[in-house]
C-alpha angles and dihedrals in degrees: 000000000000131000091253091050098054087047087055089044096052086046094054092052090046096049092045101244092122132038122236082246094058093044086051088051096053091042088042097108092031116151097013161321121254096204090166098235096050130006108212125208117226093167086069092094099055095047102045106018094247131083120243111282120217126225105209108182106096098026120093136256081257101037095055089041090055094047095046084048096053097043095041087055088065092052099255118164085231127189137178139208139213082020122166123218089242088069091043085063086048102053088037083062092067096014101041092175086049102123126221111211093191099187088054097037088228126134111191144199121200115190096156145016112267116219117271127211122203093244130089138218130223118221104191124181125201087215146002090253083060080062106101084044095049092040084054083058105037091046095047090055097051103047081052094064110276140103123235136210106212119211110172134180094020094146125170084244087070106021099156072079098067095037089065088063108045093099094067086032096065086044085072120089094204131026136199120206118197125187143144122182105068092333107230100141087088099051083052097051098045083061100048099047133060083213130101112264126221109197121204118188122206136217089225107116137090134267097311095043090082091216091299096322085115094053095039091057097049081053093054089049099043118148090212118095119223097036118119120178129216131202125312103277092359096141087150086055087058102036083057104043096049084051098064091044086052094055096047108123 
């Protein structure tokens, strides 16, 4: 529940358009369920403005259908990521309009409209192979309320392909930079716009890419201000984190 909901909720019962029973079963589960295995926190949101994330990947099939259940019963907007299909099906059994994003690896519950500012994000990828990365981003942003402009494959190999695009690019308030290789795509944009960037590198390279430790550690040293770099195939942490700059009045 947000700030604004429980103040509705108080009001009602005040001005006797819902009963106290009704309040205490709406606040029933707040702050949160003890399911054993997982307690989940439903006063997140109002402290922080965003609902409890799960991370799917090791936690079992049961175990993720019984957190979005539960989540979902208190009327969360709820998402997961690293999710299977397999939990997808799952969720789908007790939530049958919750929706699967593959690419991403995302499964998603929308109970209510998140709030939506007027500014965009850029999600950019050096290659196709940065896509899943980038989609985990892209598509975390937008369940949490934004709308994002895609650019994908971009590269410094080809960077007239990145220069077309410059012009949609600057409209962004916030842009999110994915590579993997030796990462240099983050250090180019961070010297061509006037935005925080937010900087994702990706385990794709090969032997001495270290599974993404080279182009995590160009990102780090970048020479471009502005540019702050998340965890090696992150693309939630970015996606997150672009979002609450977004929303920054």
């Amino acid at each position: 529940m947000t700030a604004k909901e429980i103040e509705k909720l108080l009001s009602e019962v005040k001005s006797g358009t819902k009963s106290v029973e009704e309040a205490l079963e709406i606040l029933k589960y707040f702050p949160y369920s003890d399911l054993g295995f997982a307690r989940l926190d439903h006063h997140r949101e109002t402290r922080t403005g965003y609902p409890e994330i799960v991370y799917c990947a090791g936690k079992t099939v049961e175990q993720v259908k019984e957190i979005f259940r539960v989540l979902a019963r208190a009327e969360h907007n709820v998402f997961g990521t690293r999710a299977s299909e397999e939990m997808y099906n799952a969720v789908r059994e007790v939530i049958p309009p919750a929706v699967y994003y593959p690419v991403a690896r995302i499964i998603s519950v929308r109970k209510k409209e998140p709030e939506k500012p007027d500014t965009s994000i850029a999600v950019i990828t050096a290659g196709t192979s940065d896509i899943p990365v980038a989609e985990e981003a892209a598509v975390t942003a937008e369940l949490l309320g934004n709308d994002v402009v895609r650019i994908y494959d971009a590269g410094v190999a080809g960077i007239h392909r990145l220069v077309d695009k410059l012009p949609e690019i600057k409209k962004c308030r916030v842009v999110i930079v994915i590579a993997g290789m030796e990462g240099a795509l983050a250090s180019v944009v961070g010297g061509l716009v006037d935005k925080p960037v937010i900087a994702v590198p990706t385990s794709v390279g090969y032997g001495a890419n270290f599974g993404g430790i080279s182009a995590l550690l160009a990102m780090l040293t970048s020479c471009a201000a502005g540019v702050s770099v998340v965890n090696i195939d992150n693309g939630f942490g970015a996606g997150f984190s672009a979002s609450m700059i977004n929303k920054i009045r």
